[in-house]
C-alpha positions, 0 to 999 in steps of 0.5 A, spaced: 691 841 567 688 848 569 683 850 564 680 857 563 675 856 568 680 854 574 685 859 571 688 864 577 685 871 575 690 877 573 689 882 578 683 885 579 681 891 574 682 897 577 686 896 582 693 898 585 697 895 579 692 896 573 695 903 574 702 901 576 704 896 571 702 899 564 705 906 566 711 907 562 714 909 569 715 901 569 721 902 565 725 905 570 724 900 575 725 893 571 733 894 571 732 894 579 727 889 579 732 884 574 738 886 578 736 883 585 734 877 581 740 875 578 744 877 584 741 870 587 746 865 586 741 860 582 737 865 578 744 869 576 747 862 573 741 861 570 741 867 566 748 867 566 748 860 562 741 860 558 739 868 557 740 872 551 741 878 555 748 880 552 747 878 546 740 881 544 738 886 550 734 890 547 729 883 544 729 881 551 727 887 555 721 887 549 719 880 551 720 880 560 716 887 559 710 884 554 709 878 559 710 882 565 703 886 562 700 879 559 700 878 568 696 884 569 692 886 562 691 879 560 685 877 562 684 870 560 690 870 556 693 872 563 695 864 565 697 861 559 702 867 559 704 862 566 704 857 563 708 858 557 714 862 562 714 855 566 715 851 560 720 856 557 724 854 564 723 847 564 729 845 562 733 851 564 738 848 569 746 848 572 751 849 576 752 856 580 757 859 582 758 856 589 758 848 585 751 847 587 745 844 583 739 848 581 733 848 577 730 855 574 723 852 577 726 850 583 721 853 588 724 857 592 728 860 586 723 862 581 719 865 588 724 870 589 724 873 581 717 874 583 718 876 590 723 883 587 717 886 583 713 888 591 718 892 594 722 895 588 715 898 586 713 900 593 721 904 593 720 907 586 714 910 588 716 914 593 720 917 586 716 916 582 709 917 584 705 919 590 708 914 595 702 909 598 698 908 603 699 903 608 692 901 605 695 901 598 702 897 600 697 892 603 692 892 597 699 892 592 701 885 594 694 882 595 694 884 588 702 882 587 701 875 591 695 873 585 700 875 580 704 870 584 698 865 583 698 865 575 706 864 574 704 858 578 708 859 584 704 855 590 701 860 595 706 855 601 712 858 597 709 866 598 709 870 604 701 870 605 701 878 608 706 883 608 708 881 615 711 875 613 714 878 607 719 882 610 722 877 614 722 873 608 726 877 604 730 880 608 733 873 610 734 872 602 738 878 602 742 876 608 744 869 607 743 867 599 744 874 595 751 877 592 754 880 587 754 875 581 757 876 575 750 878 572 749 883 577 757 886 575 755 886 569 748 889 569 752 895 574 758 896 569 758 904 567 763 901 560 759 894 559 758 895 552 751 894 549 749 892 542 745 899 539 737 898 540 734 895 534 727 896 535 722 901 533 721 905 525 728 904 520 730 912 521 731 912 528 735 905 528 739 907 523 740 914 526 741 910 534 746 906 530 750 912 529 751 916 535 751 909 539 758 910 541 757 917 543 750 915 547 752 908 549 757 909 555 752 915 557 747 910 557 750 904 561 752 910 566 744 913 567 742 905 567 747 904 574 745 911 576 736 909 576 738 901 577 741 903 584 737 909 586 731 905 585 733 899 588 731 898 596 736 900 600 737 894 604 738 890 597 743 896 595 747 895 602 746 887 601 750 888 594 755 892 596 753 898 592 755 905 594 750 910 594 752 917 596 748 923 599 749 926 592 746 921 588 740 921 593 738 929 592 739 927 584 735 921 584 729 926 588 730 931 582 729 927 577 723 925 581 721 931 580 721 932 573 718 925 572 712 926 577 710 933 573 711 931 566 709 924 565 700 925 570 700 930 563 700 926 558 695 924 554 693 917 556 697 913 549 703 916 551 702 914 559 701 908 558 704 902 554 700 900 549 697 893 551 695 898 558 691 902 554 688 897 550 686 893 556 684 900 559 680 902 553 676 895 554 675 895 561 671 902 559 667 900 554 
Protein backbone atom coordinates (compact mmCIF):
# COMPACT_ATOMS: atom_id res chain seq x y z
CA UNK A 1 0.00 0.00 0.00
CA UNK A 2 1.28 3.82 -0.95
CA UNK A 3 2.24 5.84 1.89
CA UNK A 4 2.92 9.57 1.86
CA UNK A 5 6.39 9.20 0.91
CA UNK A 6 5.82 6.97 -2.60
CA UNK A 7 2.97 8.77 -2.90
CA UNK A 8 2.74 10.27 -6.74
CA UNK A 9 2.96 14.09 -6.69
CA UNK A 10 0.18 16.35 -7.80
CA UNK A 11 1.26 18.54 -10.80
CA UNK A 12 4.24 20.78 -10.04
CA UNK A 13 3.51 24.28 -8.53
CA UNK A 14 3.31 26.74 -10.91
CA UNK A 15 3.15 24.68 -13.83
CA UNK A 16 0.63 24.65 -16.78
CA UNK A 17 -2.36 23.38 -14.57
CA UNK A 18 -1.93 25.27 -11.67
CA UNK A 19 -3.32 27.94 -13.36
CA UNK A 20 -5.52 26.03 -15.64
CA UNK A 21 -7.42 23.73 -13.27
CA UNK A 22 -8.60 26.49 -10.59
CA UNK A 23 -9.65 28.99 -12.81
CA UNK A 24 -13.36 29.30 -12.97
CA UNK A 25 -13.37 29.00 -16.72
CA UNK A 26 -12.91 25.17 -15.82
CA UNK A 27 -16.60 25.16 -15.33
CA UNK A 28 -17.33 25.63 -18.90
CA UNK A 29 -15.10 22.77 -20.18
CA UNK A 30 -16.40 19.85 -17.42
CA UNK A 31 -19.71 19.29 -19.46
CA UNK A 32 -17.46 18.44 -22.59
CA UNK A 33 -15.10 16.42 -20.71
CA UNK A 34 -17.88 14.47 -18.92
CA UNK A 35 -19.78 14.16 -22.36
CA UNK A 36 -16.83 12.12 -24.00
CA UNK A 37 -16.64 9.86 -20.92
CA UNK A 38 -20.13 8.58 -20.88
CA UNK A 39 -20.17 8.25 -24.50
CA UNK A 40 -17.87 4.85 -23.95
CA UNK A 41 -20.31 2.00 -23.74
CA UNK A 42 -18.63 0.80 -19.98
CA UNK A 43 -18.29 4.03 -18.53
CA UNK A 44 -22.04 5.43 -20.03
CA UNK A 45 -23.46 2.40 -18.19
CA UNK A 46 -22.01 3.02 -15.32
CA UNK A 47 -23.01 6.22 -14.56
CA UNK A 48 -26.27 5.31 -16.16
CA UNK A 49 -26.71 2.47 -13.31
CA UNK A 50 -24.76 3.50 -10.39
CA UNK A 51 -24.53 7.63 -10.61
CA UNK A 52 -26.85 10.16 -8.79
CA UNK A 53 -26.36 12.52 -11.73
CA UNK A 54 -30.09 12.71 -12.50
CA UNK A 55 -31.59 12.89 -9.40
CA UNK A 56 -28.77 15.26 -7.64
CA UNK A 57 -26.55 17.10 -10.40
CA UNK A 58 -25.96 20.17 -8.77
CA UNK A 59 -24.41 17.74 -5.76
CA UNK A 60 -22.38 15.72 -8.05
CA UNK A 61 -21.09 18.48 -10.02
CA UNK A 62 -19.76 20.09 -6.42
CA UNK A 63 -17.98 16.64 -5.65
CA UNK A 64 -16.12 15.74 -9.45
CA UNK A 65 -15.29 19.41 -9.20
CA UNK A 66 -14.02 19.62 -5.49
CA UNK A 67 -11.84 16.03 -6.28
CA UNK A 68 -10.86 17.05 -9.82
CA UNK A 69 -8.77 20.46 -7.53
CA UNK A 70 -7.88 17.82 -4.81
CA UNK A 71 -5.53 16.28 -8.03
CA UNK A 72 -4.04 19.46 -8.76
CA UNK A 73 -4.12 21.52 -5.34
CA UNK A 74 -3.89 18.78 -3.08
CA UNK A 75 -0.59 18.42 -2.10
CA UNK A 76 -0.37 15.22 -0.05
CA UNK A 77 -3.84 14.88 0.18
CA UNK A 78 -3.47 14.73 -3.66
CA UNK A 79 -3.31 10.78 -3.70
CA UNK A 80 -5.49 9.96 -0.95
CA UNK A 81 -8.25 11.77 -3.10
CA UNK A 82 -7.14 8.70 -5.63
CA UNK A 83 -7.39 6.52 -3.62
CA UNK A 84 -10.48 7.19 -2.28
CA UNK A 85 -11.99 7.48 -6.06
CA UNK A 86 -11.01 3.99 -6.71
CA UNK A 87 -12.42 2.59 -3.45
CA UNK A 88 -15.76 4.34 -4.63
CA UNK A 89 -15.50 2.59 -8.02
CA UNK A 90 -14.63 -0.62 -6.77
CA UNK A 91 -17.87 -2.14 -6.66
CA UNK A 92 -19.29 -0.40 -9.69
CA UNK A 93 -19.84 -2.79 -12.27
CA UNK A 94 -22.73 -4.19 -15.12
CA UNK A 95 -23.73 -5.00 -18.08
CA UNK A 96 -23.57 -2.10 -20.98
CA UNK A 97 -25.58 -1.57 -23.91
CA UNK A 98 -24.27 -4.06 -26.10
CA UNK A 99 -24.50 -7.23 -23.28
CA UNK A 100 -21.06 -6.82 -22.50
CA UNK A 101 -19.35 -6.96 -18.79
CA UNK A 102 -17.64 -4.06 -17.36
CA UNK A 103 -16.04 -3.02 -14.37
CA UNK A 104 -15.54 0.94 -13.80
CA UNK A 105 -11.79 -0.12 -12.70
CA UNK A 106 -11.24 -1.73 -15.80
CA UNK A 107 -8.16 -0.20 -17.04
CA UNK A 108 -8.71 0.61 -20.14
CA UNK A 109 -11.92 2.18 -19.13
CA UNK A 110 -10.97 4.23 -16.13
CA UNK A 111 -8.03 5.52 -18.56
CA UNK A 112 -10.05 6.91 -21.07
CA UNK A 113 -12.11 9.18 -18.21
CA UNK A 114 -8.98 10.20 -17.74
CA UNK A 115 -7.53 10.64 -21.22
CA UNK A 116 -10.90 13.39 -22.02
CA UNK A 117 -9.42 15.84 -19.64
CA UNK A 118 -6.08 16.47 -22.34
CA UNK A 119 -7.71 17.68 -25.55
CA UNK A 120 -11.01 19.26 -23.96
CA UNK A 121 -8.73 21.58 -22.21
CA UNK A 122 -6.24 22.20 -25.18
CA UNK A 123 -9.65 22.90 -27.40
CA UNK A 124 -11.39 25.18 -24.97
CA UNK A 125 -8.19 27.13 -24.63
CA UNK A 126 -8.08 28.48 -28.04
CA UNK A 127 -11.84 29.97 -26.79
CA UNK A 128 -11.30 30.63 -23.82
CA UNK A 129 -7.52 31.76 -22.99
CA UNK A 130 -4.56 32.28 -25.30
CA UNK A 131 -4.07 29.19 -27.05
CA UNK A 132 -0.76 26.97 -26.11
CA UNK A 133 2.14 26.68 -27.33
CA UNK A 134 3.53 23.46 -28.60
CA UNK A 135 5.71 23.79 -25.80
CA UNK A 136 2.94 24.29 -23.43
CA UNK A 137 0.57 21.21 -25.24
CA UNK A 138 3.55 18.94 -24.37
CA UNK A 139 4.49 20.61 -20.65
CA UNK A 140 -0.06 20.45 -20.18
CA UNK A 141 0.08 16.45 -20.63
CA UNK A 142 3.36 15.73 -18.65
CA UNK A 143 1.48 17.33 -16.14
CA UNK A 144 -1.93 15.58 -17.19
CA UNK A 145 -0.15 11.89 -17.29
CA UNK A 146 0.93 12.72 -13.38
CA UNK A 147 -2.64 13.55 -12.68
CA UNK A 148 -3.01 10.06 -14.26
CA UNK A 149 -0.42 8.79 -11.93
CA UNK A 150 -2.26 9.78 -8.62
CA UNK A 151 -5.95 8.49 -9.66
CA UNK A 152 -3.69 5.30 -9.79
CA UNK A 153 -3.88 4.59 -13.40
CA UNK A 154 -0.58 2.42 -14.49
CA UNK A 155 1.95 4.35 -16.79
CA UNK A 156 1.37 0.84 -19.52
CA UNK A 157 -2.23 1.92 -19.33
CA UNK A 158 -1.44 5.84 -20.65
CA UNK A 159 0.06 6.98 -23.88
CA UNK A 160 3.57 8.01 -22.39
CA UNK A 161 3.84 11.28 -25.08
CA UNK A 162 1.61 13.42 -27.11
CA UNK A 163 2.54 11.35 -30.14
CA UNK A 164 1.29 8.34 -28.70
CA UNK A 165 -1.58 10.12 -27.70
CA UNK A 166 -3.53 10.93 -30.77
CA UNK A 167 -3.31 7.64 -32.26
CA UNK A 168 -4.70 6.31 -29.10
CA UNK A 169 -7.53 8.43 -28.98
CA UNK A 170 -8.44 8.69 -32.05
CA UNK A 171 -8.79 4.78 -31.97
CA UNK A 172 -11.04 4.96 -28.98
CA UNK A 173 -13.29 7.52 -30.85
CA UNK A 174 -13.60 5.51 -34.00
CA UNK A 175 -14.19 2.19 -32.55
CA UNK A 176 -15.60 2.09 -28.97
CA UNK A 177 -17.51 5.69 -28.77
CA UNK A 178 -21.19 6.28 -29.47
CA UNK A 179 -24.35 8.13 -28.46
CA UNK A 180 -25.09 6.47 -25.26
CA UNK A 181 -27.97 6.99 -23.53
CA UNK A 182 -26.12 9.20 -20.94
CA UNK A 183 -24.78 11.40 -23.50
CA UNK A 184 -28.48 12.14 -25.24
CA UNK A 185 -29.28 13.12 -21.98
CA UNK A 186 -26.58 15.05 -21.27
CA UNK A 187 -27.29 17.02 -24.85
CA UNK A 188 -31.40 17.44 -24.37
CA UNK A 189 -32.16 20.89 -25.04
CA UNK A 190 -35.68 19.79 -22.64
CA UNK A 191 -34.15 17.25 -20.14
CA UNK A 192 -35.38 18.57 -16.84
CA UNK A 193 -33.02 19.31 -14.30
CA UNK A 194 -33.70 19.85 -10.52
CA UNK A 195 -33.34 23.69 -9.27
CA UNK A 196 -29.64 24.27 -7.84
CA UNK A 197 -29.76 23.70 -4.24
CA UNK A 198 -26.31 25.14 -3.20
CA UNK A 199 -25.22 28.38 -2.05
CA UNK A 200 -26.92 31.06 0.45
CA UNK A 201 -30.87 30.52 1.44
CA UNK A 202 -32.10 33.85 -0.51
CA UNK A 203 -30.65 32.79 -3.67
CA UNK A 204 -32.12 29.25 -3.49
CA UNK A 205 -35.40 30.11 -2.96
CA UNK A 206 -35.12 32.91 -5.60
CA UNK A 207 -33.71 30.09 -8.29
CA UNK A 208 -36.35 27.95 -7.13
CA UNK A 209 -39.00 30.51 -8.58
CA UNK A 210 -37.76 31.38 -11.62
CA UNK A 211 -36.40 27.62 -12.62
CA UNK A 212 -38.93 26.80 -14.93
CA UNK A 213 -38.48 30.04 -16.98
CA UNK A 214 -34.39 29.49 -16.51
CA UNK A 215 -34.12 25.74 -16.80
CA UNK A 216 -35.04 25.24 -20.44
CA UNK A 217 -32.50 28.30 -21.27
CA UNK A 218 -30.06 26.38 -19.23
CA UNK A 219 -30.12 22.63 -20.77
CA UNK A 220 -30.29 24.72 -23.87
CA UNK A 221 -26.62 27.07 -23.22
CA UNK A 222 -25.50 23.70 -21.63
CA UNK A 223 -25.60 21.90 -25.28
CA UNK A 224 -24.47 25.05 -26.95
CA UNK A 225 -20.86 25.05 -24.55
CA UNK A 226 -20.81 21.26 -24.30
CA UNK A 227 -20.78 20.87 -28.07
CA UNK A 228 -18.53 24.21 -29.00
CA UNK A 229 -16.00 22.98 -26.34
CA UNK A 230 -15.96 19.46 -27.28
CA UNK A 231 -12.83 18.52 -30.03
CA UNK A 232 -14.33 18.42 -33.47
CA UNK A 233 -13.27 14.72 -33.86
CA UNK A 234 -15.31 13.53 -30.81
CA UNK A 235 -18.20 15.83 -32.08
CA UNK A 236 -17.97 14.16 -35.34
CA UNK A 237 -17.79 10.71 -33.54
CA UNK A 238 -21.20 11.35 -31.68
CA UNK A 239 -22.73 12.53 -34.35
CA UNK A 240 -23.38 16.09 -33.05
CA UNK A 241 -24.19 18.91 -35.54
CA UNK A 242 -22.48 21.99 -35.35
CA UNK A 243 -22.91 24.81 -37.74
CA UNK A 244 -20.90 27.76 -38.86
CA UNK A 245 -23.19 29.92 -36.89
CA UNK A 246 -22.48 28.40 -33.93
CA UNK A 247 -18.85 28.65 -34.33
CA UNK A 248 -19.00 32.67 -34.93
CA UNK A 249 -21.08 32.65 -31.65
CA UNK A 250 -19.01 30.20 -29.70
CA UNK A 251 -15.69 32.63 -30.54
CA UNK A 252 -17.76 35.87 -29.48
CA UNK A 253 -18.56 34.45 -26.50
CA UNK A 254 -14.87 33.83 -26.18
CA UNK A 255 -14.20 37.12 -26.56
CA UNK A 256 -16.33 38.45 -24.03
CA UNK A 257 -14.70 35.55 -21.38
CA UNK A 258 -11.09 36.16 -22.32
CA UNK A 259 -11.73 40.12 -21.26
CA UNK A 260 -13.92 39.90 -18.53
CA UNK A 261 -12.46 36.95 -16.34
CA UNK A 262 -7.77 37.93 -16.48
CA UNK A 263 -9.68 41.42 -14.82
CA UNK A 264 -10.84 39.85 -12.01
CA UNK A 265 -9.53 39.96 -8.83
CA UNK A 266 -8.01 36.86 -7.99
CA UNK A 267 -10.87 35.58 -5.15
CA UNK A 268 -13.42 35.81 -7.93
CA UNK A 269 -10.77 33.90 -10.84
CA UNK A 270 -10.08 31.29 -9.11
CA UNK A 271 -12.07 28.46 -7.28
CA UNK A 272 -11.50 28.54 -3.88
CA UNK A 273 -9.50 25.58 -3.09
CA UNK A 274 -7.16 27.26 -5.98
CA UNK A 275 -6.82 30.36 -4.26
CA UNK A 276 -5.99 28.88 -0.97
CA UNK A 277 -3.25 26.68 -2.73
CA UNK A 278 -2.21 29.88 -4.34
CA UNK A 279 -2.03 31.87 -1.47
CA UNK A 280 0.28 29.12 0.39
CA UNK A 281 2.34 28.51 -2.46
CA UNK A 282 3.53 32.23 -1.91
CA UNK A 283 4.09 32.27 1.58
Amino acid sequence: MNTVDNDPKPPPVGGVLWSLAGDIRMLLTLPAALTMQVAHPAVGAGVDEHSVFRTDPWGRGERSLTSLQLWVYGGEGAAAEGRRLRRLHKTIQGTDAHGRRYHALTPAYYAWVHATGYPVFRHAQQYLGRPFTEAQERQLYAEWLQVGRVLGIHDRDMPQSVEEFWPYYRKVLDNECEATVVVRELLAPDQPVPAPDRGPRWLRLLLRAAWPWLCPRFTRVRRFLTIGLMPPDAREALGLEWTDAEERRLRRFGRVVRAVVPALPERLRFMPLACRARRTARG
